[in-house]
N, C-alpha and C positions, 0 to 999 in steps of 0.2 A: 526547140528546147536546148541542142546542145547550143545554138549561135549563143543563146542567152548565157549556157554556164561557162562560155569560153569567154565571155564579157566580164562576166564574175571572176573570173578567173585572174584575168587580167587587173582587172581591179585591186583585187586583194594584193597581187603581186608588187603592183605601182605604189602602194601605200605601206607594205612591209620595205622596197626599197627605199621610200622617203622618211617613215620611221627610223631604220639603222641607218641614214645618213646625218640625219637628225642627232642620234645617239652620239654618233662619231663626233661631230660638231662639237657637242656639248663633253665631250670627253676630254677635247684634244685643250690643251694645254695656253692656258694665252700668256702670251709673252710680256715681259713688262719692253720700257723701250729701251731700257739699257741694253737688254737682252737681244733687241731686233739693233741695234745699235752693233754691239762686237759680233754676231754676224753675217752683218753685212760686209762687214772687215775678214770674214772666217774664222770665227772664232768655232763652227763644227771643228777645224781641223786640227787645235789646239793640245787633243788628247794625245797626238801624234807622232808631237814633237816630245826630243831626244836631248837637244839643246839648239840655243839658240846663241848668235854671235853677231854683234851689231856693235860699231866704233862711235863716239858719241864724239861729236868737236874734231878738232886734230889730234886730241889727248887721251883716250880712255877707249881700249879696246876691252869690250867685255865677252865671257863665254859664259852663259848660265845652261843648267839641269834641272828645266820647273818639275823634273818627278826625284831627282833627290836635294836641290836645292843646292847645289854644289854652284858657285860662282869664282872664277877668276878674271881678276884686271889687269891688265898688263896697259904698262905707262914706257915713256923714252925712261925712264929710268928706274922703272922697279916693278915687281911683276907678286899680286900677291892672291893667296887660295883660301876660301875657306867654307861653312857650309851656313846656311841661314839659319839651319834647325840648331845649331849650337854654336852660340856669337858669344865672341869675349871682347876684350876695350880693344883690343890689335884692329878688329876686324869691321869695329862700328862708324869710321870717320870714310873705310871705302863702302859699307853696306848704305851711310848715306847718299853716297854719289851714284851708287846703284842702283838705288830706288827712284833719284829723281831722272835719271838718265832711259830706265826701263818705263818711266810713266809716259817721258815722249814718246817711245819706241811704240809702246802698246797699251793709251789713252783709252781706244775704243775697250778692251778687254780689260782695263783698271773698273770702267764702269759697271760691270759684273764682280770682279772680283774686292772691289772696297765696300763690302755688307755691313762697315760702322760708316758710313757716309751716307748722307741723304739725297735724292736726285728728285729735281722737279719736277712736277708734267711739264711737257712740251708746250709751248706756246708761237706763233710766228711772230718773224722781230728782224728789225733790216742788221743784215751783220754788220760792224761795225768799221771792215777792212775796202770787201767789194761793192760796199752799200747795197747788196743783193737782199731779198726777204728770204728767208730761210724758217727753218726753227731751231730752237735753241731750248737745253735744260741748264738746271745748273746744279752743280754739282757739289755738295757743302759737306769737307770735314768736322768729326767733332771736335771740340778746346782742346782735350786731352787725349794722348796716346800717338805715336806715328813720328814723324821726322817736323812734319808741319804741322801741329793742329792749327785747326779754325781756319783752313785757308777755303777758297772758293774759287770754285770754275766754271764761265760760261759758256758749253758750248755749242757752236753754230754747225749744224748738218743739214744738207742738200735733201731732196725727195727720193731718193736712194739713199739713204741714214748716212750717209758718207762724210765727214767729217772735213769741215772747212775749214774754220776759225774756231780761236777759242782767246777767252780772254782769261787772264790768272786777276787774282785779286786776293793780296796778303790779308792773311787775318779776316777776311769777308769783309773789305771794305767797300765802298763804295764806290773807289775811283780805282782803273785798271792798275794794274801792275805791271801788265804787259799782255801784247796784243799782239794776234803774230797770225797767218797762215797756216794747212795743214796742205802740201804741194806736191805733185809728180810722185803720184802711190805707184806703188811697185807689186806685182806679185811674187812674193815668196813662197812655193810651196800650197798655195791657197790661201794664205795669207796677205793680207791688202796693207803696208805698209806706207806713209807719208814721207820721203826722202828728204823734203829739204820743208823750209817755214822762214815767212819774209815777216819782219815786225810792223806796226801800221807805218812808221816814216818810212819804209819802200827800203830799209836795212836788211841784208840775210840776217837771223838768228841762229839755232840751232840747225846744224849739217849731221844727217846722219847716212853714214855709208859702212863697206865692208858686210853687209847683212847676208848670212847664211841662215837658215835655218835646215834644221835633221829633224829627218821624220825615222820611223822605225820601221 
């Protein structure tokens, strides 16, 4: 009699643990892939940071504050400050170069944070640099609002979401715009960063170096 209620016992226990793991399961949050996309890059650690400071080319050293929006550029010949939450005409010819210079910087984490843009499901597709099969989304602004509407991106990540290629394509055309590498990541802080990008003729493109980032 007891061997039997110890079976019982046991039983019941096995199926209350499969239960609340079950529950767990069904609770826990699924990820879209943009999401599993920026962090895989670290974008957990993003709350963290304090500012960040990354040079874009040989020309544009920037410092930005993503918790008060506070940006300065500093150039060989002029150096200017101001805040994102309150732009005036002074300020909108560098808040463009900032926008397109911080999408290189942190692509993976645009893909989270551009919630008027639309992302593809993923599909496999040979990149179009390595000739490697990868997967690739794409990534589509809308016509209106932003520095570029209507433009589009396709990009190409490894089986660790890790960001390989990507292709631009003005206005969502059909033929690339430009087609480049994502090469020699770095970690900043937990942050996965692409240092440098070769264009498809075997040309460097964009260099970025100088990168600090602050945590709190």
């Amino acid at each position: 009699m007891k061997k039997a209620l110890l079976i019982l016992s046991l039983i019941a226990l096995c199926v209350s643990c499969k239960q609340k793991a079950n529950k767990a399961e069904e609770e826990a949050p699924t990820l879209t892939i943009a999401e599993q996309i920026a962090n895989a890059h670290g974008f957990e650690h993003w709350d963290k940071v304090t500012e960040i400071q990354f040079k874009f080319g040989k020309g544009r050293l920037w410092y930005w504050n993503p918790k008060t929006d506070a940006v300065k550029l500093t150039t060989d010949t002029d150096t200017i400050s101001y805040n994102r939450k309150a732009m005036d005409s002074t300020a909108l010819k560098a808040d463009r170069a900032f926008i397109n210079d911080k999408f290189w910087l942190l692509i993976p984490f645009q893909l989270v944070w551009d919630n008027t843009a639309t992302i593809s499901k993923p599909v496999e597709e040979t990149a179009p640099i390595s000739k490697t099969l990868m997967n690739k989304i794409t990534i589509t602004y809308p016509n209106e609002g932003g520095y570029t509407p209507g433009d589009a991106y396709d990009i190409y990540f490894d089986k660790d979401l890790i960001i390989k290629e990507w292709v631009f394509r003005r206005g969502n055309s059909a033929e690339p715009s430009l087609t480049n590498t994502f090469e020699n990541y770095q970690d900043f802080n937990g942050i996965k960063i692409a240092l440098d990008h070769t264009r498809d003729n075997g040309k460097p493109s964009v260099k970025l170096s100088e990168i600090k980032v602050t945590h709190e």
